[in-house]
C-alpha positions in Angstrom: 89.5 103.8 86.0 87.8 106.9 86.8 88.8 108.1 90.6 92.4 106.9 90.0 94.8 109.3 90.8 96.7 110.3 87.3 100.2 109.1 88.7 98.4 106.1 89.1 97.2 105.6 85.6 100.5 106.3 84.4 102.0 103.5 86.4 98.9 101.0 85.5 99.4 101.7 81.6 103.1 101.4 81.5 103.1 97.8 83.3 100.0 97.1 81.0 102.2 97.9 77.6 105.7 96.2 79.2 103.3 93.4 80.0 102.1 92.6 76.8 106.1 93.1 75.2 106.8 90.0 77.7 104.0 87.9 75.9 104.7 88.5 71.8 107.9 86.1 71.5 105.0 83.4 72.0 102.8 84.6 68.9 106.1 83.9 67.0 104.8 80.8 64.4 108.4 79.3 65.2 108.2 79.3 69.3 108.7 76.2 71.1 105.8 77.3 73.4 104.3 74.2 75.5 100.6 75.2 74.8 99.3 72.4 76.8 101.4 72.9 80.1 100.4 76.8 79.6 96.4 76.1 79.6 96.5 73.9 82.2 98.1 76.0 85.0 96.7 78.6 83.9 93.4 76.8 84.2 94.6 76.0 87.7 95.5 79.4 88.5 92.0 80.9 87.6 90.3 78.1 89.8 92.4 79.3 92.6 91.4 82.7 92.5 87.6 81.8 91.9 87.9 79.8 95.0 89.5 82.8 96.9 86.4 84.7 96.3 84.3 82.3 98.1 83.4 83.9 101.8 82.9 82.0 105.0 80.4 82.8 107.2 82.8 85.0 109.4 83.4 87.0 106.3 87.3 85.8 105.8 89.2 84.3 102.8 88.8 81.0 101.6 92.3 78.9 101.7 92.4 79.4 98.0 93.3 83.1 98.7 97.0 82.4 98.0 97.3 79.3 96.5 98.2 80.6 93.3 101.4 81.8 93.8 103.3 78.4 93.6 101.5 77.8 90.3 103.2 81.0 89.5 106.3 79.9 90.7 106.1 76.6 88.8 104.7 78.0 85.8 108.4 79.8 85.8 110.4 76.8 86.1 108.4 75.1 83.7 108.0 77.6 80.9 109.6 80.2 79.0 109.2 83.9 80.5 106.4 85.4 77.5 104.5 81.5 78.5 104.7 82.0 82.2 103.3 85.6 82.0 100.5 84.3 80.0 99.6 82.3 83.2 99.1 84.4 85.5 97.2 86.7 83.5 93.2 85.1 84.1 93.4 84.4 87.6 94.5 88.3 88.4 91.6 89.3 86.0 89.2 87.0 88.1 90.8 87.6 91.3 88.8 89.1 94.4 89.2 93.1 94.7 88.5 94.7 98.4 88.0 98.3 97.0 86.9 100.0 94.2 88.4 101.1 91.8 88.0 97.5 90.8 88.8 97.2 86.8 92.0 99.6 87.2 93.1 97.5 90.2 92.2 93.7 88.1 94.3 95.7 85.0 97.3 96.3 87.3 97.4 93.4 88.8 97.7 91.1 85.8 100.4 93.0 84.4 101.8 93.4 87.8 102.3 89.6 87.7 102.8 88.6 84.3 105.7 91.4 84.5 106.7 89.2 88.1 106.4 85.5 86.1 108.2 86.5 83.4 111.5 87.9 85.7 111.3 84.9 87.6 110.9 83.0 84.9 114.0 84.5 82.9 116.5 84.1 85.8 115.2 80.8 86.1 116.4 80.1 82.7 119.3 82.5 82.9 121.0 79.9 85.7 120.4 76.7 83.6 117.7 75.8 85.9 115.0 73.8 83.2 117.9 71.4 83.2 118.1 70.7 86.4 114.4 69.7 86.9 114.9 66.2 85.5 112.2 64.2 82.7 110.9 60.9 81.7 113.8 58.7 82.7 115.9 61.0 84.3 116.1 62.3 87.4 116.1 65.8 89.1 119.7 67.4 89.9 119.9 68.2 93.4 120.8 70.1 95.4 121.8 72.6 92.2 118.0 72.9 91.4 118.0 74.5 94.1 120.2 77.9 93.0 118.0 78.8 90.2 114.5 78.2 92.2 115.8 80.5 94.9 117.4 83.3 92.5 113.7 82.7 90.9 112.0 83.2 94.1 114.1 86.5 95.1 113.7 88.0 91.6 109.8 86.9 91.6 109.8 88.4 95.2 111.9 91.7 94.0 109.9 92.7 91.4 106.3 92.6 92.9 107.7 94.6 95.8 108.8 97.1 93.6 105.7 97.8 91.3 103.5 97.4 94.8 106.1 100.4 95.8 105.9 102.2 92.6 101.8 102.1 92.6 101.5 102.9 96.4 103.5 106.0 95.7 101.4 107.0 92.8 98.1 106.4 94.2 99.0 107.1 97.6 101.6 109.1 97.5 103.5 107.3 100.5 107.5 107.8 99.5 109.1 104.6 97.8 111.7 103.6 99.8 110.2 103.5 102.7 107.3 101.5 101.0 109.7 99.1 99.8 111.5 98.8 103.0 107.9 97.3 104.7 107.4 95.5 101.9 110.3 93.4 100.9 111.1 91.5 104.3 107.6 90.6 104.7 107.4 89.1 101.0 110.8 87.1 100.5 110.4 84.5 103.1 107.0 83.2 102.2 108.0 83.5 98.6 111.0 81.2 99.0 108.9 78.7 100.6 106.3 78.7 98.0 109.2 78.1 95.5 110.2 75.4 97.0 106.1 74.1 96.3 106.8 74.9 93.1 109.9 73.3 92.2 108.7 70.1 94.1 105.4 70.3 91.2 107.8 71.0 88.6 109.6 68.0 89.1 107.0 65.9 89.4 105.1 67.7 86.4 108.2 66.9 84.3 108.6 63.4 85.8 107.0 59.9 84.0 104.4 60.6 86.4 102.7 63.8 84.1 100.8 66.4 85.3 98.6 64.2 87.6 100.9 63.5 90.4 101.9 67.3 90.2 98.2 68.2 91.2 98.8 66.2 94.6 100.6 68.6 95.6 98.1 71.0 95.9 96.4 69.2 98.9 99.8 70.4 101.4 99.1 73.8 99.2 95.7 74.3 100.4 96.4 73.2 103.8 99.2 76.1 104.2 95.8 78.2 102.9 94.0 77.3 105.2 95.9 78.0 108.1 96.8 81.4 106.2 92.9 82.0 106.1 92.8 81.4 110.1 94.9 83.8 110.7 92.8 86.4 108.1 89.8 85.1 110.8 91.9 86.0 113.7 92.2 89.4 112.0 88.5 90.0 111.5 87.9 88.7 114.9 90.4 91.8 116.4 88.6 94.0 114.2 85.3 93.4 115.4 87.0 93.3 119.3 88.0 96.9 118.7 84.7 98.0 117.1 82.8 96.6 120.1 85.0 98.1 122.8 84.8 101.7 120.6 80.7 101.1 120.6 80.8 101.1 123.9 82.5 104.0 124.5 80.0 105.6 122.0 77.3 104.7 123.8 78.5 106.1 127.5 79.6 109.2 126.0 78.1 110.2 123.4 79.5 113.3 123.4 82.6 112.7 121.8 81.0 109.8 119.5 84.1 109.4 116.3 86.0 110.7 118.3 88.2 107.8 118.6 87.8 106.4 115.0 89.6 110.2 114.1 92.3 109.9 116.7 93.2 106.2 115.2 93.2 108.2 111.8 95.9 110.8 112.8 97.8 108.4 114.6 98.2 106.1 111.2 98.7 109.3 109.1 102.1 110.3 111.9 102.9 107.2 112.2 103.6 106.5 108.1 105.4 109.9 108.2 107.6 108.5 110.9 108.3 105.4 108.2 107.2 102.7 111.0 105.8 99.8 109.4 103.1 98.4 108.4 102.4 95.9 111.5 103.7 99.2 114.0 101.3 101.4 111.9 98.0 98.5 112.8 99.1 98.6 116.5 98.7 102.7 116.7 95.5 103.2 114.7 94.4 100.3 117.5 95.9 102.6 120.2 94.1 105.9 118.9 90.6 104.2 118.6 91.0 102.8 122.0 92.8 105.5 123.8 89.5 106.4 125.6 88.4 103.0 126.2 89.0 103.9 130.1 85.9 105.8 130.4 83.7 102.6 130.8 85.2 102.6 134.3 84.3 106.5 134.9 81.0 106.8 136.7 78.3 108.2 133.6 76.9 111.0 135.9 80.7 112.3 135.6 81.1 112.3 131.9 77.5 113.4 131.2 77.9 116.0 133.8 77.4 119.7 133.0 79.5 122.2 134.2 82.6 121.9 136.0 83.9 118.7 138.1 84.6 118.9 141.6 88.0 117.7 142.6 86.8 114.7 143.7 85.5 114.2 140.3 88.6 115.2 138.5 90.2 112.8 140.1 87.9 110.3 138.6 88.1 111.6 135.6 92.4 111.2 135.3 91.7 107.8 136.5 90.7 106.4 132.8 93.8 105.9 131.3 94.6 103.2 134.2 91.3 102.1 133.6 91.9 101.5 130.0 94.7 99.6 130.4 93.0 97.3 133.0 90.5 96.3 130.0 92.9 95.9 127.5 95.4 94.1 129.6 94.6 90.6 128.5 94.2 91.2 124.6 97.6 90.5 123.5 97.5 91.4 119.8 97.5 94.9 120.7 101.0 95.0 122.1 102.4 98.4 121.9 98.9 100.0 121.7 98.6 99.7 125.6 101.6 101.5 126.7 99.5 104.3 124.6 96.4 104.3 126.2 97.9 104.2 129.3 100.1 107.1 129.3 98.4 109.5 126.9 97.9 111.8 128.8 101.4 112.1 129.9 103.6 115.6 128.8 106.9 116.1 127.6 107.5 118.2 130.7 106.4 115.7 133.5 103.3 117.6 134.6 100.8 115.2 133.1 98.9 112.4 134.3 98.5 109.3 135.5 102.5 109.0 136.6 104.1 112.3 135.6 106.6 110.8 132.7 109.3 113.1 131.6 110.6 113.1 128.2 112.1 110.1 126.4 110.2 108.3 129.2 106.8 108.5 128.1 106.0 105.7 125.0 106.7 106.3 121.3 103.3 105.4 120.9 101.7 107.5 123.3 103.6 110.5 122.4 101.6 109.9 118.7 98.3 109.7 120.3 98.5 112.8 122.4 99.5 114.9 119.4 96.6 112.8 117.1 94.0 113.7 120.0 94.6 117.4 120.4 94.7 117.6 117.2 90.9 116.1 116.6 89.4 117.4 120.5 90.7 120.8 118.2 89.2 120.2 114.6 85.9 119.3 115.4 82.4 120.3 116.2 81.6 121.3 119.6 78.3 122.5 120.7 79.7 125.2 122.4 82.3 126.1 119.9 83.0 126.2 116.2 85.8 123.9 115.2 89.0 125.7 115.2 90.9 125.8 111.4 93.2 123.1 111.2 96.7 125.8 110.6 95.2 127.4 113.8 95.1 124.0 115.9 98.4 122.9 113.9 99.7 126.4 115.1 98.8 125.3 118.5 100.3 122.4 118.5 103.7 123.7 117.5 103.5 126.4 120.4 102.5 124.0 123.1 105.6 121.5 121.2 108.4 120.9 124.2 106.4 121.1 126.7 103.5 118.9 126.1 104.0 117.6 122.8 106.5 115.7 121.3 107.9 118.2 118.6 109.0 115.4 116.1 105.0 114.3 116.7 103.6 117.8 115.8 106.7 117.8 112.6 105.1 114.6 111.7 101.6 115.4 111.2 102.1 118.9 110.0 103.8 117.3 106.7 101.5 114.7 106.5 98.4 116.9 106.5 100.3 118.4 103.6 100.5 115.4 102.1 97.2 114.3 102.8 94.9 116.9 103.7 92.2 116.7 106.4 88.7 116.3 104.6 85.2 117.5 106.3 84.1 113.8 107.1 86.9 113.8 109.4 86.0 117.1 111.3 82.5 115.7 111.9 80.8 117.5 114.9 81.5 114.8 118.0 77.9 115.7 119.9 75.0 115.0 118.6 73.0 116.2 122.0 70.1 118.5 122.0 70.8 122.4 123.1 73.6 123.0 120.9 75.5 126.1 122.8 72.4 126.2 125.1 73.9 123.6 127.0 76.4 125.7 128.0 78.7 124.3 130.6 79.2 120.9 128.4 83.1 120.2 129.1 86.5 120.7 126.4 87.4 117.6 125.2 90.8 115.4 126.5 94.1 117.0 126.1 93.2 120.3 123.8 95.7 122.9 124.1 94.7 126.7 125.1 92.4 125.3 127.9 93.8 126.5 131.0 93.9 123.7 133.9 92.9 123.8 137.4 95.4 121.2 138.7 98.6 122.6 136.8 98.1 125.6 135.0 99.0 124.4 132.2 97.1 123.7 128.2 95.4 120.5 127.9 97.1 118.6 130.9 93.1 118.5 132.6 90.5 115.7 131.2 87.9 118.5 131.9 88.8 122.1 132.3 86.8 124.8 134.5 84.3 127.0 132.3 85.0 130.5 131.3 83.8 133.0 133.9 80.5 132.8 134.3 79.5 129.3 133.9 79.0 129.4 130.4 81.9 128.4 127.2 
């Protein structure tokens, strides 16, 4: 587990020891364990996660990916609570891991979910609800199955949210309720649904039938999966939309190359210190990588150009936002993420660009992304200029808060650089052009604040600011 944070390993050993509390009652020589019913879903459970770490071409999940959680949910109803968290525990030890570190994460898991199995698996048995699920010869008591498998479901559902809060505040230090809040509404409804898998292949489990006609309902099971793997594809598919588009920005302008890819950084690190959530939090790191997408409709001699623009060009040059929201106009998943890199350029005090919003007027989103691109045009590398401290540029941004930035913005990313930090890879230099300071007359990036404009006098309201007396930066 070397690399996790020691909060985190705290967390991780604690669910570890609780975890293995939950399973001694079955080592009791006395326990009325069903050893059989155990193996088998737990042999089912570990194929399910095996299958899960098969790729497609595309590079998404297999359907298998979640299919394991209304074996979970079964193995509750079926079992008593140290059984059922005994199930879960191979197929989290085999499960697919995104990101190192992988054993600590594998660890965690398991315990996370025996710990989740064996709540869910308690209330089960708290509300009476084994004798509701019927046998040879008799048959299932409905609706009142129903109570227990839903009190199941919301405990099963409760408890995971909370130790995926709990870990994410360790490792990540994000703060817990506001984890838990993003969490828990995403995680209830599917769960309930998947109870309802389970209780249907717990009856049947229990019924003359055996364990056979349970396993057909893992056909509907994997169909669910697979639709929940199309929409993982979808995903991927956005993912590599937005790395094209950002390529080819990279290529016109090499200039400011990761640029963008900061921006979309800052943005996500504001954004969880607002407490948006998790889907709001996708849509602006899309927003800050694509803010500057407009400058594929700027003529290349303008952004390559060295010294200052003419006015005609200027005016060319505060076309990009419109221009950005043109190309992006027709790609729906990225919603809110428009409204940002159309008006991102627009100041608190009406005197920015392209239609001079005031206030409250101009985006929530867009607000985020002018502060997150100051903030980076500030930080990094030019080839005219050292990269300024980041207190100085956050000292920058507070003075020029009110009039061009949004001061609950600036609040935002001041605490969360606190949190967080800023490391070195993200104050890469952005040009990576011959000449260094020889160039001379190469232009301030969008939006950084200090840089005097022509059109309204005021810091960073000018895509491209006149030079410093004597045609030189």
């Amino acid at each position: 587990m070397r690399g996790t944070p020691a909060a985190a390993r705290v967390c991780i050993l604690a669910a570890v020891v609780c975890a293995v509390c939950c399973t001694l009652p079955v080592y009791a020589a006395d326990a009325p364990v069903p050893w059989g019913t155990t193996a088998l879903l737990a042999a089912l459970g570990l194929g399910s996660e095996l299958a899960a770490r098969r790729r497609h071409a595309g590079g998404s999940l297999t359907a298998g990916a979640v299919s394991s959680v209304p074996l979970l949910l079964a193995a509750a109803f079926l079992l008593p609570p140290a059984a059922a968290a005994l199930v879960a525990v191979p197929g989290a030890l085999a499960g697919r891991v995104e990101r190192p570190p992988h054993a600590a994460r594998r660890i965690w898991r398991a315990a996370q979910l025996a710990l989740t199995c064996a709540a869910a698996s308690w209330v089960h048995t708290a509300l009476g609800g084994p004798a509701t699920l019927g046998g040879p010869g008799l048959a299932p008591d409905f609706p009142r199955a129903l109570l227990p498998v839903c009190a199941a479901s919301v405990a099963f559902s409760l408890v995971l949210t909370a130790l995926d809060g709990v870990i994410l505040a360790a490792a990540e230090r994000r703060p817990v309720h506001r984890t838990w809040r993003g969490l828990l509404p995403r995680a209830l409804g599917p769960h309930l649904v998947h109870a309802l898998s389970g209780l249907l292949m717990a009856v049947l489990w229990r019924s003359s039938y055996g364990p056979v006609s349970a396993l057909l309902v893992l056909l509907p099971m994997s169909v669910s999966c697979w639709v929940f793997a199309q929409y993982h594809r979808e995903r991927a598919a956005h993912r590599a939309t937005i790395r094209a588009l950002v390529h080819a920005v990279d290529i016109k302008d090499t200039y400011t190359r990761g640029h963008s890819e900061r921006v979309g950084r800052a943005s996500v690190l504001i954004a969880r210190e607002l407490g948006m959530d998790d889907s709001r939090v996708e849509a602006l790191r899309f927003a800050g990588i694509l803010h500057d997408i407009g400058k594929l409709g700027v003529p290349t001699r303008v952004l390559r150009k060295d010294g200052p623009l003419t006015s005609e060009e200027r005016r060319i040059m505060e076309l990009h936002p419109e221009y950005g929201h043109e190309i992006v106009r027709g790609i729906a998943f990225l919603d809110e993420a428009r409204d940002a890199i159309l008006h991102h350029h627009e100041r608190l005090d009406g005197s920015g660009y392209p239609y001079g919003l005031r206030g409250s007027r101009i985006p929530e989103f867009a607000r985020v992304v002018a502060v997150a691109d100051a903030f980076d045009a500030m930080t990094s590398n030019r080839s005219y200029r050292r990269a300024r401290p980041v207190p100085a540029a956050l000292a920058e941004l507070k003075r020029c808060a009110g009039s061009q930035f949004d001061p609950r913005m600036v609040r935002a990313l001041g605490r969360a650089l606190e949190r967080h930090g800023w490391s070195a890879a993200d104050t890469a230099v952005t040009a990576d052009e011959p000449g260094g300071a020889e160039d001379g007359t190469r232009r301030e990036a969008a939006q950084v604040p200090g840089a005097r404009s022509a059109g309204h006098g005021a810091p960073g309201s000018d895509p491209r600011p006149s030079p410093s007396p004597g045609g030189r930066r």
